[in-house]
LOLUM-418577 format. One record per residue (C-alpha): residue number from 1; residue in one letter; x, y, z. Coordinates in steps of 0.5 Angstrom, whole numbers. Layout:
LOLUM-418577
{i = NUM&aa = A&xx = X&yy = Y&zz = Z} $
...
END
This chain:
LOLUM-418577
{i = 1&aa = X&xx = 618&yy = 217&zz = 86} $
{i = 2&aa = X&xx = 612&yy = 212&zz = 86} $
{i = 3&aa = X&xx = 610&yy = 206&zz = 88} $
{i = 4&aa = X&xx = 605&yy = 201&zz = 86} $
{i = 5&aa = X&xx = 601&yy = 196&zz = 89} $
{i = 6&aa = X&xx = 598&yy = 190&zz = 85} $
{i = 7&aa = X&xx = 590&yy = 190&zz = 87} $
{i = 8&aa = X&xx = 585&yy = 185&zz = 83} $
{i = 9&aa = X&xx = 590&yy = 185&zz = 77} $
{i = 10&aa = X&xx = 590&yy = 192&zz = 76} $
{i = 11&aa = X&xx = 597&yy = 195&zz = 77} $
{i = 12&aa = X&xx = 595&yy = 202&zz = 81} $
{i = 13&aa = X&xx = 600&yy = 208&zz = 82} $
{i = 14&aa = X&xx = 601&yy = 211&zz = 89} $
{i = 15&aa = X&xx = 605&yy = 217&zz = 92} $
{i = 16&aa = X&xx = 612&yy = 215&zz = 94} $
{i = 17&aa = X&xx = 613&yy = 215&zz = 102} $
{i = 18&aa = X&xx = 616&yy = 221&zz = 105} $
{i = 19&aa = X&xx = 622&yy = 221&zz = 109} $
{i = 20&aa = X&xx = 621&yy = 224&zz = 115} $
{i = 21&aa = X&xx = 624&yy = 230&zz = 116} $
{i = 22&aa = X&xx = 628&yy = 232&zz = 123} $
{i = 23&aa = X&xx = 629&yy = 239&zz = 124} $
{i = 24&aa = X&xx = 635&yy = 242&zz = 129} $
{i = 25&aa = X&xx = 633&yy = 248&zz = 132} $
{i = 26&aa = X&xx = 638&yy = 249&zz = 138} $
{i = 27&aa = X&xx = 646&yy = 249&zz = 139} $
{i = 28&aa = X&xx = 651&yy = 250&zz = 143} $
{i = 29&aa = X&xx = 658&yy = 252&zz = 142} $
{i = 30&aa = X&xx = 664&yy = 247&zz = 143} $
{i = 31&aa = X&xx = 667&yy = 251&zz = 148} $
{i = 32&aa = X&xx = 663&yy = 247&zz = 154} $
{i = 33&aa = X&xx = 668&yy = 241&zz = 151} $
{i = 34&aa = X&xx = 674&yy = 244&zz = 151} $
{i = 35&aa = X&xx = 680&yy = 240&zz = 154} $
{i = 36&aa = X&xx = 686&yy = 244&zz = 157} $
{i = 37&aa = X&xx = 689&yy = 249&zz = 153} $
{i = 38&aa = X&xx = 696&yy = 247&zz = 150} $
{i = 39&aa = X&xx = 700&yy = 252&zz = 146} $
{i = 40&aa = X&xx = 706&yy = 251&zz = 141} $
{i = 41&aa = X&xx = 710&yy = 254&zz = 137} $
{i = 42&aa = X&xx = 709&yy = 247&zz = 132} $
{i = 43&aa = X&xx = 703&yy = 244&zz = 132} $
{i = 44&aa = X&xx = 703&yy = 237&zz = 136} $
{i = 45&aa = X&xx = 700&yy = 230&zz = 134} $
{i = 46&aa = X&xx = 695&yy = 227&zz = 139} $
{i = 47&aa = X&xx = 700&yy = 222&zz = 143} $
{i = 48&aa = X&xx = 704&yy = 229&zz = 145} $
{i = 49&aa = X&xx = 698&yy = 230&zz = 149} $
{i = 50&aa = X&xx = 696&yy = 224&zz = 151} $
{i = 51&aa = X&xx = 691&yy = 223&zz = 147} $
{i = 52&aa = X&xx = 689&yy = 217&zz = 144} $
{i = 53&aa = X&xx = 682&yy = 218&zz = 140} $
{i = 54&aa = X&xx = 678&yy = 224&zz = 138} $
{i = 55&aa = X&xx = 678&yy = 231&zz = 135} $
{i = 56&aa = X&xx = 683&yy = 236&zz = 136} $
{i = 57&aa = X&xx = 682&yy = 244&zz = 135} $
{i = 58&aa = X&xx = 688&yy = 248&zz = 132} $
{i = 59&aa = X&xx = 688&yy = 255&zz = 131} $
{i = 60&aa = X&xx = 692&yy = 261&zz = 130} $
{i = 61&aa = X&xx = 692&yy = 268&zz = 127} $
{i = 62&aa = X&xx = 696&yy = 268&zz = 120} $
{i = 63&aa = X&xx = 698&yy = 273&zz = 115} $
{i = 64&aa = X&xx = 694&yy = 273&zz = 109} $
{i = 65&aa = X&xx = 697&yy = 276&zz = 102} $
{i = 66&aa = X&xx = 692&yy = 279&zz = 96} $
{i = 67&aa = X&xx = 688&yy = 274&zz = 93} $
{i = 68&aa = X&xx = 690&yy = 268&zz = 97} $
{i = 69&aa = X&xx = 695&yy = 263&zz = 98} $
{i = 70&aa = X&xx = 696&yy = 255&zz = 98} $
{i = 71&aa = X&xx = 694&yy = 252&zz = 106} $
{i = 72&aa = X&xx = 699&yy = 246&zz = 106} $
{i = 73&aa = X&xx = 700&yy = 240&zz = 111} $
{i = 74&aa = X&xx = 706&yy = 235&zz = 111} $
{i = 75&aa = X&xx = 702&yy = 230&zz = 115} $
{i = 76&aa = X&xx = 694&yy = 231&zz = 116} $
{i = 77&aa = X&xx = 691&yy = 224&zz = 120} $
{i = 78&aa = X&xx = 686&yy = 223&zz = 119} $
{i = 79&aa = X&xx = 682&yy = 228&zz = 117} $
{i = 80&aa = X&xx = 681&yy = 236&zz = 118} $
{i = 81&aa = X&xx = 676&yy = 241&zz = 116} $
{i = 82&aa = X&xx = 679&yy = 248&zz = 116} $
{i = 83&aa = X&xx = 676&yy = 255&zz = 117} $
{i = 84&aa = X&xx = 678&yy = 262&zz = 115} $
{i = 85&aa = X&xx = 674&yy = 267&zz = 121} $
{i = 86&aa = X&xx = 670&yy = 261&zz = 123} $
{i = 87&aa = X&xx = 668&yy = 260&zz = 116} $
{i = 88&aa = X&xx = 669&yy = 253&zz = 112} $
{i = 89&aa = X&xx = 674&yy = 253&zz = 108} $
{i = 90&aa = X&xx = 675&yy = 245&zz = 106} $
{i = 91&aa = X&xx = 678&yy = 239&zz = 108} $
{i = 92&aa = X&xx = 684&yy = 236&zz = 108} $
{i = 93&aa = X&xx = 686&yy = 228&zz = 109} $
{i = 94&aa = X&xx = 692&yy = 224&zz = 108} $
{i = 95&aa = X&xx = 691&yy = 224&zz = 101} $
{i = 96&aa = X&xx = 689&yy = 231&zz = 100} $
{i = 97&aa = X&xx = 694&yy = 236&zz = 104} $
{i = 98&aa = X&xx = 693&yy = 242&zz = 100} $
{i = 99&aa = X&xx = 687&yy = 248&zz = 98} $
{i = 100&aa = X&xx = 687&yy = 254&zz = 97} $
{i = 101&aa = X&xx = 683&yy = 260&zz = 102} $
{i = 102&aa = X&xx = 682&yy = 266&zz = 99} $
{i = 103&aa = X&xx = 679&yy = 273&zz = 104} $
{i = 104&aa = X&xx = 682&yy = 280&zz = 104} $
{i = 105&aa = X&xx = 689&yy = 281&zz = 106} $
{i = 106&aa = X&xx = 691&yy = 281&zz = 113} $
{i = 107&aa = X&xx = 690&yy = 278&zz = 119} $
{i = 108&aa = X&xx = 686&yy = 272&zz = 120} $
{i = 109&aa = X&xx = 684&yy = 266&zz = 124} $
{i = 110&aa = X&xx = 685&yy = 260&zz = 122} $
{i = 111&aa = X&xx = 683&yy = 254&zz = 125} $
{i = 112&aa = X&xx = 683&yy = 246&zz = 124} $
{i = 113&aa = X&xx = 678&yy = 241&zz = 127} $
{i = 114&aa = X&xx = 681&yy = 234&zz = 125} $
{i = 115&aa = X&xx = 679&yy = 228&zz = 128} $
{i = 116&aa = X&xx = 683&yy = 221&zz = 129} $
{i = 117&aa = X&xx = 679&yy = 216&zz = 124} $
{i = 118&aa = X&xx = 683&yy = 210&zz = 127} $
{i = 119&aa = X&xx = 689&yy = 207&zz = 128} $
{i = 120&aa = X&xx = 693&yy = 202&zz = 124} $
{i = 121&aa = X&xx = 694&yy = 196&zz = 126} $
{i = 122&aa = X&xx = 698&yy = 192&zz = 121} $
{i = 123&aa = X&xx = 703&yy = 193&zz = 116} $
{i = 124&aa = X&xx = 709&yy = 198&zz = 115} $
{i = 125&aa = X&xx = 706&yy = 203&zz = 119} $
{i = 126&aa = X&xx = 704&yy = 200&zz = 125} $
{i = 127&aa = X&xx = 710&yy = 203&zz = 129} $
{i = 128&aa = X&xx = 708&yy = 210&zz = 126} $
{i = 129&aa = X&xx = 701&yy = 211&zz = 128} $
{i = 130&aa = X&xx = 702&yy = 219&zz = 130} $
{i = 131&aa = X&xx = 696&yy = 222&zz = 130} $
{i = 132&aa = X&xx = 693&yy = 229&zz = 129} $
{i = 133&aa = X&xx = 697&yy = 234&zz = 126} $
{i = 134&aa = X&xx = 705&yy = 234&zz = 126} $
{i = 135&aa = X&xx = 710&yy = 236&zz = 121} $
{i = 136&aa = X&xx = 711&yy = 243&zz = 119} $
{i = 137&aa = X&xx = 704&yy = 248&zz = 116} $
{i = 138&aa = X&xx = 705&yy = 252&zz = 111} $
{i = 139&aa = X&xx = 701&yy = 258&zz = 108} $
{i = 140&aa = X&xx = 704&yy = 261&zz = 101} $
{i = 141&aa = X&xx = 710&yy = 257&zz = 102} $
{i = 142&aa = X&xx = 712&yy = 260&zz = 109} $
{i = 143&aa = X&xx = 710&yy = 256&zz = 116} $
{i = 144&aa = X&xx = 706&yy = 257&zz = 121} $
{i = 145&aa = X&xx = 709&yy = 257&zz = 127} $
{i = 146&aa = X&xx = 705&yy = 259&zz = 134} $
{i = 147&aa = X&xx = 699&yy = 255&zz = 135} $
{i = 148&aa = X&xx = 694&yy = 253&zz = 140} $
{i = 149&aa = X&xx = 692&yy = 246&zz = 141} $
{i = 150&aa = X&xx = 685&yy = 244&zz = 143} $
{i = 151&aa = X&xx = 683&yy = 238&zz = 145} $
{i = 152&aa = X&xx = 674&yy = 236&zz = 145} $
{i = 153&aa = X&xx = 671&yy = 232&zz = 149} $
{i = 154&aa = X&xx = 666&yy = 230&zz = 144} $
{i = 155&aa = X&xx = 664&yy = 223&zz = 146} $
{i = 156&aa = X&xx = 665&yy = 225&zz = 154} $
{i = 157&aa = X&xx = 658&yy = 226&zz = 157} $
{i = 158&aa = X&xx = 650&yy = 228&zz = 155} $
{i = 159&aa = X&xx = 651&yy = 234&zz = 150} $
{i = 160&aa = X&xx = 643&yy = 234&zz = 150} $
{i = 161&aa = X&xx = 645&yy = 237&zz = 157} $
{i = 162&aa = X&xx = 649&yy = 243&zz = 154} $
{i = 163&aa = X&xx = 646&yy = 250&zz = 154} $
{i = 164&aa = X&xx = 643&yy = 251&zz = 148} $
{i = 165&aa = X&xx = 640&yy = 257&zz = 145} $
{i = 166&aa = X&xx = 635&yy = 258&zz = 137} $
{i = 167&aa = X&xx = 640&yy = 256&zz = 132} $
{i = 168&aa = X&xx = 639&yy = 263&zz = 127} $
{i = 169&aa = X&xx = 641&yy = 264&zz = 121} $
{i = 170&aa = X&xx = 646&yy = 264&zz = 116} $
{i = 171&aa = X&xx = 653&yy = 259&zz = 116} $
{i = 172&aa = X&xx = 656&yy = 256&zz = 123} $
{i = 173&aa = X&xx = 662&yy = 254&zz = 125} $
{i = 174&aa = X&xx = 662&yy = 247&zz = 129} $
{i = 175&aa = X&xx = 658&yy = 246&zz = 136} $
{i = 176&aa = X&xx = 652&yy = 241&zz = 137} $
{i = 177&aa = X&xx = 645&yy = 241&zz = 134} $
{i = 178&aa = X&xx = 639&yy = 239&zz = 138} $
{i = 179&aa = X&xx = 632&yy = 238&zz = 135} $
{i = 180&aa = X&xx = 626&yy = 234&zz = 138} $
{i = 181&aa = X&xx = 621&yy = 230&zz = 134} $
{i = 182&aa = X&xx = 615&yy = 225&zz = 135} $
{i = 183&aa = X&xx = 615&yy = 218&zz = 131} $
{i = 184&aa = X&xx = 609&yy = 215&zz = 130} $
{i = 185&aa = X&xx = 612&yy = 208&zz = 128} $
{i = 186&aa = X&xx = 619&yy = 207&zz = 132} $
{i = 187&aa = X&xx = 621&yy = 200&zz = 130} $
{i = 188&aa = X&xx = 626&yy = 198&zz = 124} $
{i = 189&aa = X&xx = 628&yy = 206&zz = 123} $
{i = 190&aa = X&xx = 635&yy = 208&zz = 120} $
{i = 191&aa = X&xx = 637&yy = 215&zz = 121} $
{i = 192&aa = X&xx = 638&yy = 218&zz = 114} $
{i = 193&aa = X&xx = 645&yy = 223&zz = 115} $
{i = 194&aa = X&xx = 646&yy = 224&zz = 107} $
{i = 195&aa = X&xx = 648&yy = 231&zz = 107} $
{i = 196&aa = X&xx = 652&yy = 232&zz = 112} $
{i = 197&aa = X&xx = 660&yy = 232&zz = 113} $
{i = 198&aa = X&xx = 663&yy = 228&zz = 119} $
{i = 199&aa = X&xx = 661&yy = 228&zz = 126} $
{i = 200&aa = X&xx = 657&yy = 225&zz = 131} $
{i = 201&aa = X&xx = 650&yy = 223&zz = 133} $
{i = 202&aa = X&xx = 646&yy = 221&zz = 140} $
{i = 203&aa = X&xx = 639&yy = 220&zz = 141} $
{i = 204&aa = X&xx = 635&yy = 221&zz = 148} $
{i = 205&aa = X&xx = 641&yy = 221&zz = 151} $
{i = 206&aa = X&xx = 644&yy = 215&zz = 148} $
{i = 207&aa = X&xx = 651&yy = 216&zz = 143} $
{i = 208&aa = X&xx = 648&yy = 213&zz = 136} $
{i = 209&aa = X&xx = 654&yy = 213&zz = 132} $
{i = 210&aa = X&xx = 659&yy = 216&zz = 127} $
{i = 211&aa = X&xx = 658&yy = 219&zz = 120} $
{i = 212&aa = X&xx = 662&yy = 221&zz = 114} $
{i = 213&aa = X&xx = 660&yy = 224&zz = 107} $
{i = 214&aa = X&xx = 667&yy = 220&zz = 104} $
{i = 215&aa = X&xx = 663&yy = 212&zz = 107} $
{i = 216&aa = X&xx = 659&yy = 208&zz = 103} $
{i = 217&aa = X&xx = 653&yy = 207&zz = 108} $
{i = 218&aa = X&xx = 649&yy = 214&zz = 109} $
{i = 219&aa = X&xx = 646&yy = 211&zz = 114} $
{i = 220&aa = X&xx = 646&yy = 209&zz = 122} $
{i = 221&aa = X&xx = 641&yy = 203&zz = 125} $
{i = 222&aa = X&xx = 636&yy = 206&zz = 131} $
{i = 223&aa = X&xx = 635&yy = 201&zz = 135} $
{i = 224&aa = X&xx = 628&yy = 199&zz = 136} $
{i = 225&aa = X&xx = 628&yy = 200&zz = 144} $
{i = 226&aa = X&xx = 631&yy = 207&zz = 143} $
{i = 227&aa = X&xx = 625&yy = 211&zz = 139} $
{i = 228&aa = X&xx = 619&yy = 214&zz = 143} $
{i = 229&aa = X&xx = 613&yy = 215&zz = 140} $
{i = 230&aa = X&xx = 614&yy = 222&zz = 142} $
{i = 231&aa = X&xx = 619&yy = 227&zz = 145} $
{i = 232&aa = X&xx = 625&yy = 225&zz = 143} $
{i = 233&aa = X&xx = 631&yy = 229&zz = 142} $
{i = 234&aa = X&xx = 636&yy = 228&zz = 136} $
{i = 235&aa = X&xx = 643&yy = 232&zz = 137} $
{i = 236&aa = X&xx = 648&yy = 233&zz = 132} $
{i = 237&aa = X&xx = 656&yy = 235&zz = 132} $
{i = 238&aa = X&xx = 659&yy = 234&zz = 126} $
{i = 239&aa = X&xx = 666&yy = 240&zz = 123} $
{i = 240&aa = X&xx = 665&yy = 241&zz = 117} $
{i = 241&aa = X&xx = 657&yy = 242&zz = 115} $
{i = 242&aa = X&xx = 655&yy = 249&zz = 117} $
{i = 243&aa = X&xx = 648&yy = 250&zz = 113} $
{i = 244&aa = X&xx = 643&yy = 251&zz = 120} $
{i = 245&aa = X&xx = 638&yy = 249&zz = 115} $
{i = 246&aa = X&xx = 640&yy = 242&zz = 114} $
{i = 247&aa = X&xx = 635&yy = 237&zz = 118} $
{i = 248&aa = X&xx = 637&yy = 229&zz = 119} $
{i = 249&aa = X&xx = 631&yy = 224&zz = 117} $
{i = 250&aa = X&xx = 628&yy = 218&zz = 119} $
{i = 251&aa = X&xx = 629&yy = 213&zz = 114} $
{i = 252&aa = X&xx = 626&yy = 205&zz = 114} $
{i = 253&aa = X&xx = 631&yy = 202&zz = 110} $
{i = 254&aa = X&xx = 638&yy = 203&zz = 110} $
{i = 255&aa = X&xx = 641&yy = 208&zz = 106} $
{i = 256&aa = X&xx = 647&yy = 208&zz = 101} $
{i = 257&aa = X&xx = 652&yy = 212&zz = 96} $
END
C-alpha cells in the first residue's frame, strides 16, 4: 500500500509504513500457574470451586473410535479452545457446543481451556450465572465422566518472571510467549493482536489487556509512559493460537475487523 503526499502541486507516491514487527522468541509452560488440583467424575462450574473469574483447565483421557467422533457441551460459559494430545482441535461457545475431532482409534488426552468472559448482570439469566463447564460432555453420544479441573492464575503476579526456554518449532499447546523489542517513537502506539485468538498481554511488567479474535476491535491502547525506547519486553498468553511464528505488532492507529 502507498501513501502520497502533496509537494508543490505535484502529487508524489511513497512507500506505505510498515508495521512494526514484535517477534516472541521464549516460552514458558502453564503449569507454574496451576492452581490446586480438583478431580471429579462431572466436570464443575467456576462457583463450585470458588472461582469467580479466569481460566479453567479440563482434562481427561477418552476413548476414540475410528474416524472420529462429535465432542459435545450442554453448557459451555463463555468460551473454550479444545485440544486432542495437546493439538488445537477448535473452539466452542454458548452458541457453538459441538465439533468434530478426528485422530487414530484409542486413547487420547483431551483437554479444554475455557474462560469466564463475564458476567451477567441483568435480565432473566442474572440468577443463572454459572460459569465454566457443567452439565454433562459428550464424545460420539457417550459421556465423559472422571475429569481433572485445573484452575490458572493467569492474572496473578509477572509472567515475565516465569522460566522460559527458546521457543522452537512446530504448534504449541497454551503457555506464555515473551519477545523483547526497541521502539524508536514511544508515543501514540497501538498493540496490533490481529491474528491471534483470545488471551492476555502484559508489557514490562505491566498487564496490558485482553483480546479476542471474535471482538471488533483488534487492538490495545499502550500508554505512552509504558514504552521504552529500548528493552522492552512483550508477553503473551492466549489458548487457542499455536502458530510460534505469529508476532504481534506495533501500530500507530488503532486497528479494527
Amino acid at each position: 500500500m502507498k501513501q502520497l503526499l502533496l509537494m508543490g502541486g505535484i502529487l508524489l507516491s511513497l512507500p506505505g509504513l510498515r508495521a512494526q514487527e514484535i517477534v516472541l522468541t521464549e516460552r514458558a509452560p502453564l503449569e507454574a500457574v496451576y492452581g490446586e488440583v480438583w478431580e471429579s467424575d462431572d466436570v464443575l462450574p467456576m462457583n463450585e470451586l470458588g472461582i469467580e473469574s479466569g481460566y479453567l483447565l479440563y482434562e481427561t483421557e477418552v476413548e476414540l473410535p475410528e474416524g472420529g467422533a462429535e465432542l459435545a457441551l450442554e453448557q459451555v460459559r463463555d468460551y473454550a479452545a479444545v485440544y486432542l494430545d495437546r493439538h488445537f482441535a477448535g473452539t466452542l461457545t454458548d452458541a457453538r457446543k459441538s465439533l468434530s475431532v478426528a485422530a487414530p482409534a484409542g486413547s487420547h488426552l483431551l483437554q479444554l481451556y475455557v474462560e469466564n468472559i463475564g458476567r451477567i448482570t441483568y435480565g432473566p439469566e442474572i440468577l443463572d450465572n454459572a460459569k465454566g463447564l457443567f452439565g454433562s460432555v459428550r464424545l460420539g453420544g457417550e459421556e465423559i465422566v472422571g475429569w481433572r479441573i485445573i484452575p490458572l492464575a493467569i492474572r496473578e503476579g509477572d509472567p515475565a518472571e516465569l522460566d522460559y526456554v527458546p521457543m522452537g518449532a512446530g504448534p504449541l499447546e497454551p503457555c506464555f510467549r515473551r519477545g523483547c523489542f526497541d521502539c524508536a517513537e514511544t508515543s501514540g502506539r497501538y498493540l496490533d493482536v490481529s491474528g491471534w485468538g483470545m488471551g492476555e498481554v502484559w508489557l514490562n511488567g505491566c498487564y496490558l489487556g485482553a483480546f479476542w479474535n471474535e471482538e471488533k476491535q483488534q487492538s490495545i491502547r499502550i500508554p505512552d509512559d509504558l514504552l521504552r525506547r529500548t528493552g522492552n519486553m512483550l508477553v503473551v498468553f492466549d489458548i487457542r493460537n499455536c502458530d510460534p511464528t505469529t508476532c504481534m505488532q506495533l501500530s500507530t492507529n488503532p486497528v479494527f475487523k
